[in-house]
C-alpha positions as CSV (number, residue, x, y, z in Angstrom):
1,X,-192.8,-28.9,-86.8
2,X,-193.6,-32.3,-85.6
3,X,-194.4,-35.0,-88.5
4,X,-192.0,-34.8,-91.1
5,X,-195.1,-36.0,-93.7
6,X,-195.6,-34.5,-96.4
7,X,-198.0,-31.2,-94.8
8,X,-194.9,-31.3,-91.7
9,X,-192.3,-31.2,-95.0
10,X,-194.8,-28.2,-96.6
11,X,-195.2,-25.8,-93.5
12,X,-191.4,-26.5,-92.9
13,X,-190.1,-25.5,-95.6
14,X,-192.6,-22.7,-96.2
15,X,-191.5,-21.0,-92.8
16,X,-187.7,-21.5,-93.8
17,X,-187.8,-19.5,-96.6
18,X,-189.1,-16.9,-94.4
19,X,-186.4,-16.8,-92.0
20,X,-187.9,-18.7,-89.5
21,X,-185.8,-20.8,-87.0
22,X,-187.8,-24.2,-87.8
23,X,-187.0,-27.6,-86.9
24,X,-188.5,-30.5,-88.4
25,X,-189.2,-33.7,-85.6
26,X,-190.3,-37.0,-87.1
27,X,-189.7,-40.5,-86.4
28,X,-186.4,-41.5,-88.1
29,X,-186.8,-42.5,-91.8
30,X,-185.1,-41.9,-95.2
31,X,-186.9,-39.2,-95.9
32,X,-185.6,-37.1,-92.8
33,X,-182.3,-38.7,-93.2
34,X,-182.1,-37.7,-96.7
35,X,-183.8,-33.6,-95.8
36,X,-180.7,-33.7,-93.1
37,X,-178.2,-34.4,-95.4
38,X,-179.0,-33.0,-98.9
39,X,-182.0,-30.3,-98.2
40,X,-185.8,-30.6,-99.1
41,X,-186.2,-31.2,-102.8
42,X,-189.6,-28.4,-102.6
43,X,-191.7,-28.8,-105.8
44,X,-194.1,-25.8,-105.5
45,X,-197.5,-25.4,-107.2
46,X,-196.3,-24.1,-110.6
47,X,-194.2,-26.6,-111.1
48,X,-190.6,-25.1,-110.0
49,X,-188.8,-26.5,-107.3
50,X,-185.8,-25.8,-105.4
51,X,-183.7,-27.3,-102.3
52,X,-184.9,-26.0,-99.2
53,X,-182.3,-26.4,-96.1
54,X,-183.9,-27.5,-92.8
55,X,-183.0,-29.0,-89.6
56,X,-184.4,-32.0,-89.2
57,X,-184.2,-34.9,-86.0
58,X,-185.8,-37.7,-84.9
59,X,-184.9,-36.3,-80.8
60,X,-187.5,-35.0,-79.2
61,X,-185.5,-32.9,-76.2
62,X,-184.9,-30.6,-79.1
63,X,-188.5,-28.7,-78.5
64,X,-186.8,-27.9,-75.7
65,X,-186.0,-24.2,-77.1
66,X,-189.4,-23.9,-78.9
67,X,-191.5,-21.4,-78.6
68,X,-194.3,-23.2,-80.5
69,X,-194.7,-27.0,-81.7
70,X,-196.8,-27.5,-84.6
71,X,-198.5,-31.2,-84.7
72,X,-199.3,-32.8,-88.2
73,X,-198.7,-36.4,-86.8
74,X,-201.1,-38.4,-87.6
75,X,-204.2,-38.2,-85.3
76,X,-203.6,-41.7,-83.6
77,X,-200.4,-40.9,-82.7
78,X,-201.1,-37.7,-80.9
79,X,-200.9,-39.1,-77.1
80,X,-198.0,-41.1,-77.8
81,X,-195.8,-38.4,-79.4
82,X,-197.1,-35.4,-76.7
83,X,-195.8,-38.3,-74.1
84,X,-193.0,-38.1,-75.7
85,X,-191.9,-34.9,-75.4
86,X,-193.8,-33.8,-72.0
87,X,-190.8,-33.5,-70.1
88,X,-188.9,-31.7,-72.8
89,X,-191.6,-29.4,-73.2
90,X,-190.7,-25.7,-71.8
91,X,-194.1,-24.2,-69.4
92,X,-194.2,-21.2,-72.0
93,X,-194.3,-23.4,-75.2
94,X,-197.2,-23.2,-77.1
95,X,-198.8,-26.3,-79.1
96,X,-200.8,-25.9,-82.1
97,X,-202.7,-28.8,-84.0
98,X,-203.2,-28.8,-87.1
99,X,-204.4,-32.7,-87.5
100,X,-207.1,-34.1,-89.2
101,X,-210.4,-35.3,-87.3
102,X,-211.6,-34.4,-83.9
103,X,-210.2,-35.2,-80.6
104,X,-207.0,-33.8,-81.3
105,X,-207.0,-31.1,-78.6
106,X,-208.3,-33.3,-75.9
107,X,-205.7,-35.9,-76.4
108,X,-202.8,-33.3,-76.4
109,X,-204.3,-31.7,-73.0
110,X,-204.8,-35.6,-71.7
111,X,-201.0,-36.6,-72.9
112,X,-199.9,-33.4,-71.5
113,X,-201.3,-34.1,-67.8
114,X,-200.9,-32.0,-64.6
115,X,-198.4,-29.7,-65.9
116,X,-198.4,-25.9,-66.3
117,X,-201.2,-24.6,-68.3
118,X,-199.8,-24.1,-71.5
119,X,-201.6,-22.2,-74.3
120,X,-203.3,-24.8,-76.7
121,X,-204.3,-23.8,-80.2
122,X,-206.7,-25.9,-82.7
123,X,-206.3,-25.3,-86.6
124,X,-207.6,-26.6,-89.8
125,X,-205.8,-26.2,-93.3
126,X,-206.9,-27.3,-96.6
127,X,-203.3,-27.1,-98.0
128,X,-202.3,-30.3,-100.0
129,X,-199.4,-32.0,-100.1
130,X,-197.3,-35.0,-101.3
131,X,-194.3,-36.8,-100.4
132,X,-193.4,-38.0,-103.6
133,X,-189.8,-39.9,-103.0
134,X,-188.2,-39.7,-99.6
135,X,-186.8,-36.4,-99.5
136,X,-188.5,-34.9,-102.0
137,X,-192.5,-33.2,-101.7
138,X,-194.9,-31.8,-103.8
139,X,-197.6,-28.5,-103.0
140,X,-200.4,-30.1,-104.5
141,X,-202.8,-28.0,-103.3
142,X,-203.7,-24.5,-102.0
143,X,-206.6,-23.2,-99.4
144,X,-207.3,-21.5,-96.4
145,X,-206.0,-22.1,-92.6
146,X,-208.1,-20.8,-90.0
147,X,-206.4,-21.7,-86.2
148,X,-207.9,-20.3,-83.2
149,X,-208.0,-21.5,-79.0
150,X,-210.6,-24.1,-77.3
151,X,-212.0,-21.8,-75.2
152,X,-212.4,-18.8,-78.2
153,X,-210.1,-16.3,-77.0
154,X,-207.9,-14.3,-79.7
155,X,-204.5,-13.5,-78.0
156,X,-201.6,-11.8,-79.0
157,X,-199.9,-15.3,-79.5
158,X,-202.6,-16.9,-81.7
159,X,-202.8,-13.4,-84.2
160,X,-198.6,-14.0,-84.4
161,X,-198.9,-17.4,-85.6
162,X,-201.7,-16.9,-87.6
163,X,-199.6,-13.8,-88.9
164,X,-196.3,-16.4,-89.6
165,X,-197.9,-19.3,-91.2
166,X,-199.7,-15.8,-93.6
167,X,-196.1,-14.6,-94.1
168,X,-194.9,-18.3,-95.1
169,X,-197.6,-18.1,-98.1
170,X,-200.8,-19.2,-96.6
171,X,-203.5,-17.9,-96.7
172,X,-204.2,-18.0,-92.6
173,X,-206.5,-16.3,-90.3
174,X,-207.1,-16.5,-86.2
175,X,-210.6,-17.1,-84.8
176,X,-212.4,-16.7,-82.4
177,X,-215.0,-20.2,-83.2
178,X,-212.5,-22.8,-84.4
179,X,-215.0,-25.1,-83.3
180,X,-217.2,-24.4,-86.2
181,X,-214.0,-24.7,-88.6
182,X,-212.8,-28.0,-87.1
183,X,-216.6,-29.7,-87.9
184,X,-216.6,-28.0,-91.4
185,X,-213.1,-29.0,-92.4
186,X,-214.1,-32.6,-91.1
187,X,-217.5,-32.6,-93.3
188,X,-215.0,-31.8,-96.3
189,X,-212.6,-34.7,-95.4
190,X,-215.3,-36.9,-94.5
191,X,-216.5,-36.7,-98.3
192,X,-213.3,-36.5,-99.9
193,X,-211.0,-38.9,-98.3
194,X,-213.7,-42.4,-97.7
195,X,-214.6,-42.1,-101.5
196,X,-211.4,-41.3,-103.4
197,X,-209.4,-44.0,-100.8
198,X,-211.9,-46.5,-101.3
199,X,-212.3,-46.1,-105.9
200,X,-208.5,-45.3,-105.6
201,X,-208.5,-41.7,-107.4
202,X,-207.3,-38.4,-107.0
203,X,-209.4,-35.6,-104.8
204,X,-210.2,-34.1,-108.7
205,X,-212.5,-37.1,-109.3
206,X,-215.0,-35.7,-106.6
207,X,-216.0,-33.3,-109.0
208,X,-215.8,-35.2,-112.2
209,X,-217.4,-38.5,-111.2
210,X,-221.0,-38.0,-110.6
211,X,-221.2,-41.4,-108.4
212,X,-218.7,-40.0,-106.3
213,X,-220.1,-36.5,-105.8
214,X,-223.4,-37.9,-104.6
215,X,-221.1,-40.2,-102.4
216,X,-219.4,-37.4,-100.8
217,X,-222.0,-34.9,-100.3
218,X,-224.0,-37.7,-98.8
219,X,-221.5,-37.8,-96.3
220,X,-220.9,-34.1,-96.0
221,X,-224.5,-33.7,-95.2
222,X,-224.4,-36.4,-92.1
223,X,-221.1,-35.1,-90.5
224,X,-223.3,-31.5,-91.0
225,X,-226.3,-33.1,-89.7
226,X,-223.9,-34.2,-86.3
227,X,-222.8,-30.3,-85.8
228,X,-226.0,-28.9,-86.1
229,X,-227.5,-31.2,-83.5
230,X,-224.4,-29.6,-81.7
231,X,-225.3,-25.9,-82.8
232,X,-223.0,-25.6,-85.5
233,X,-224.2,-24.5,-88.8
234,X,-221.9,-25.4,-91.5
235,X,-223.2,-23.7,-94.2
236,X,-223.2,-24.0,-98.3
237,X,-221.2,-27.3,-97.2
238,X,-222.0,-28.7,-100.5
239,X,-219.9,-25.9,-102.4
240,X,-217.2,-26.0,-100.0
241,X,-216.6,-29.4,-100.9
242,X,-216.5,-29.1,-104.4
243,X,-214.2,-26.3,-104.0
244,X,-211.6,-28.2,-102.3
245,X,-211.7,-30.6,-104.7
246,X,-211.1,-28.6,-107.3
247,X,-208.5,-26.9,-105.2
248,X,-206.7,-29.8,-105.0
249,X,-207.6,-32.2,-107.9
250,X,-204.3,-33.7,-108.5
251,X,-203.9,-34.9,-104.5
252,X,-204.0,-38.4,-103.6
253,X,-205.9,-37.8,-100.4
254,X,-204.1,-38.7,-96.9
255,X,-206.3,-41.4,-96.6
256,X,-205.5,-42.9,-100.0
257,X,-201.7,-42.3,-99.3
258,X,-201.8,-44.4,-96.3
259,X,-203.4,-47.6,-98.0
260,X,-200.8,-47.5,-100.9
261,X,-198.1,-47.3,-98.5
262,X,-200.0,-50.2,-96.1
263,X,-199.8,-47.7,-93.6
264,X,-202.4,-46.7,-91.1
265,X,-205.2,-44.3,-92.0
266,X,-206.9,-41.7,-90.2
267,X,-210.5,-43.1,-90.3
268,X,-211.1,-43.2,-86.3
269,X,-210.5,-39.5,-85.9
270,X,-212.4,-38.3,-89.5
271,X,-215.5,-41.3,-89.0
272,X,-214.8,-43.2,-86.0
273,X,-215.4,-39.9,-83.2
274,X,-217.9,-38.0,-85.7
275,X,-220.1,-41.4,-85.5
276,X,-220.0,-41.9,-81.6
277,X,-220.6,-38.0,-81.5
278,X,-223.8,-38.8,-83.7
279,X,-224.7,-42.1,-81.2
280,X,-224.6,-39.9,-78.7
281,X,-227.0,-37.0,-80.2
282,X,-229.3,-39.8,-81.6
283,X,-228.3,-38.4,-85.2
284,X,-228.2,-41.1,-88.1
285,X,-225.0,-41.3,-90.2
286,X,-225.3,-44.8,-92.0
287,X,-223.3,-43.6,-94.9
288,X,-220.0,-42.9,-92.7
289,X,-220.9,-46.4,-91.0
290,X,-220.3,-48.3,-93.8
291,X,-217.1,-45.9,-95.6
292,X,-215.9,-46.5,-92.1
293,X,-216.3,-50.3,-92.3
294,X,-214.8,-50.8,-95.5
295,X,-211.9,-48.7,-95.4
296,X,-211.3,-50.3,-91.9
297,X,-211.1,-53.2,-94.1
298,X,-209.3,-52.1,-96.8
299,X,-206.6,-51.0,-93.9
300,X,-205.9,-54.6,-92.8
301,X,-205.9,-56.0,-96.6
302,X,-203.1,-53.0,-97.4
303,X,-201.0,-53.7,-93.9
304,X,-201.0,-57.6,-94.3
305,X,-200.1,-56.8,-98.2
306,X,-197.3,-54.9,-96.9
307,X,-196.0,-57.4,-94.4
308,X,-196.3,-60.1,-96.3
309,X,-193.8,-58.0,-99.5
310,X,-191.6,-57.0,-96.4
C-alpha cells in the first residue's frame, strides 16, 4: 500500500485483518514510525477501535516481492514515487491507483517508461478517512469502489482484487468502463472538496448549507458538462453528490486536510486537468476557474503560515 495517509492507513489495515500479507510504504514520518512500533490505533465507523499490526517502511526495494502496489499518494507525487521504485518493481507486479483526479494512469505508465508491460489498473473509492494523531486513523466514511483497466478488459487479476479489497469490507466491484467512474467520482470531488476547503467545514455541510449545495452542484454540472463533450454520461450526478455527503458528513475533506496541515492540495489533478480538458473541448467551466484560483491561493497563505510557525 503506498501512502501511509489516512485512506493508505484504511485499506492497510482493512486487508490485515483479513490475512493479507500487506505492507504499508510512505515517506518516513511519526505516524509510520509510531504504526511500526506500537500498531495502527483503527477507529472504525461505529465508534470501536482496536490496534491493528502492520508492517510499515519508508524503503521502497521492499515492493520488490509484491504482487500488487496500491497508490493513494497524493496525485502530484505520482511520477516521483513510481521513479522511485521502477527498478525495484518485479515485470509481473501489478499497479493499481486509486488517487484522486485524472491523469493518474498516464503518469504511472510515463514514470514507469520502457519497461515490461505491466498490467495497470485505475480505481475510484468513496471511502473516507482521517488521520487523526500520528498513528492513530479514523473510518469516517463508507461507499462504493469500482477499479477496472485503461483499455476495459476484465481479467482474472482485476476480478481478484476487486474480490480482496470486497473481502477487506468494501464494498468493490471490477469494470469494464472505469473511465466513466473516474469522471463521475471527480464531478463528486470537484463539488465537495473546493467548497468545504474553501468555508472550512465538514463534507456534511454540502447538504445542510443551501449556499454550498448550489456551489457544488454548480460545479458537478461543469465537470459533467466536460465528460459528456467526451461521451460520458454521468448521470443523476446531482444525487450522487448529495449522497456522498451524507455518506460521509463528519470528513474533513482531503483538500481541507491539506490546508490545515499547510500541506499541498490536490487541486491540479481534481480542477487543474478537468479545466484544460474543457479548453480543449471548447466547454465553459468558470465556476472550477475561480474554486481553482482561490484555493491555489489559499495553498500558498496555509504553506507560508506553516513555514513561518516552523
Amino acid at each position: 500500500m503506498l501512502g501511509a495517509g489516512a485512506m493508505g492507513s484504511l485499506m492497510a489495515a482493512r486487508l490485515a485483518l483479513t490475512g493479507a500479507d500487506v505492507t504499508l510504504l510512505g515517506r518516513a514520518s511519526e505516524h509510520l514510525a509510531r504504526i511500526e512500533r506500537d500498531g495502527l490505533d483503527f477507529v472504525e465507523l461505529d465508534g470501536s477501535h482496536q490496534t491493528i499490526r502492520l508492517t510499515s517502511t519508508a524503503e521502497p526495494a521492499v515492493v520488490a516481492d509484491a504482487d500488487l502496489v496500491v497508490l493513494l499518494v497524493k496525485s502530484w507525487a505520482t511520477a516521483e514515487v513510481i521513479a522511485t521504485l521502477r527498478s525495484h518493481l518485479p515485470p509481473a507486479a501489478t499497479v493499481l491507483t486509486l488517487q484522486n483526479g485524472l491523469g493518474n494512469a498516464t503518469a504511472i505508465r510515463n514514470a514507469l517508461g520502457d519497461g515490461p508491460e505491466r498490467e495497470l489498473m485505475v480505481g475510484v473509492t468513496a471511502q473516507a478517512a482521517l488521520r487523526e494523531a500520528p498513528g492513530r486513523v479514523l473510518h469516517t466514511g463508507d461507499g462504493p469502489t469500482a477499479i477496472g483497466r485503461p483499455d476495459g478488459a476484465v481479467t482474472s487479476r482485476l476480478t481478484a482484487a476487486a474480490a480482496a479489497f470486497a473481502g477487506a469490507g468494501f464494498a468493490t466491484i471490477a469494470v469494464p468502463d472505469i473511465e466513466r467512474w473516474v469522471w463521475r467520482k471527480l464531478a463528486v470531488n470537484a463539488a465537495i472538496n473546493g467548497p468545504t476547503a474553501l468555508a472550512g467545514v465538514p463534507n456534511g455541510a454540502i447538504v445542510r448549507d443551501p449556499e454550498l449545495r448550489a456551489a457544488a452542484l454548480i460545479l458537478a454540472a461543469e465537470v459533467a458538462a466536460v465528460a459528456r463533450t467526451r461521451g460520458l454520461r454521468l448521470d443523476h450526478i446531482a444525487g450522487a453528490v448529495e449522497e456522498v455527503a451524507r455518506e460521509t458528513a463528519a470528513n474533513r475533506s482531503s483538500m481541507l486536510q491539506d490546508l490545515d496541515f499547510g500541506e499541498r492540495t490536490e487541486v491540479d489533478a481534481i480542477y487543474g486537468v478537468m479545466i484544460a480538458e474543457a479548453e480543449r473541448l471548447g466547454v465553459g467551466v468558470p465556476a472550477s476557474r475561480v474554486v481553482a484560483a482561490l484555493i491555489h491561493a489559499r495553498e500558498r497563505t496555509a504553506r507560508l503560515a506553516k513555514e513561518r510557525a516552523g
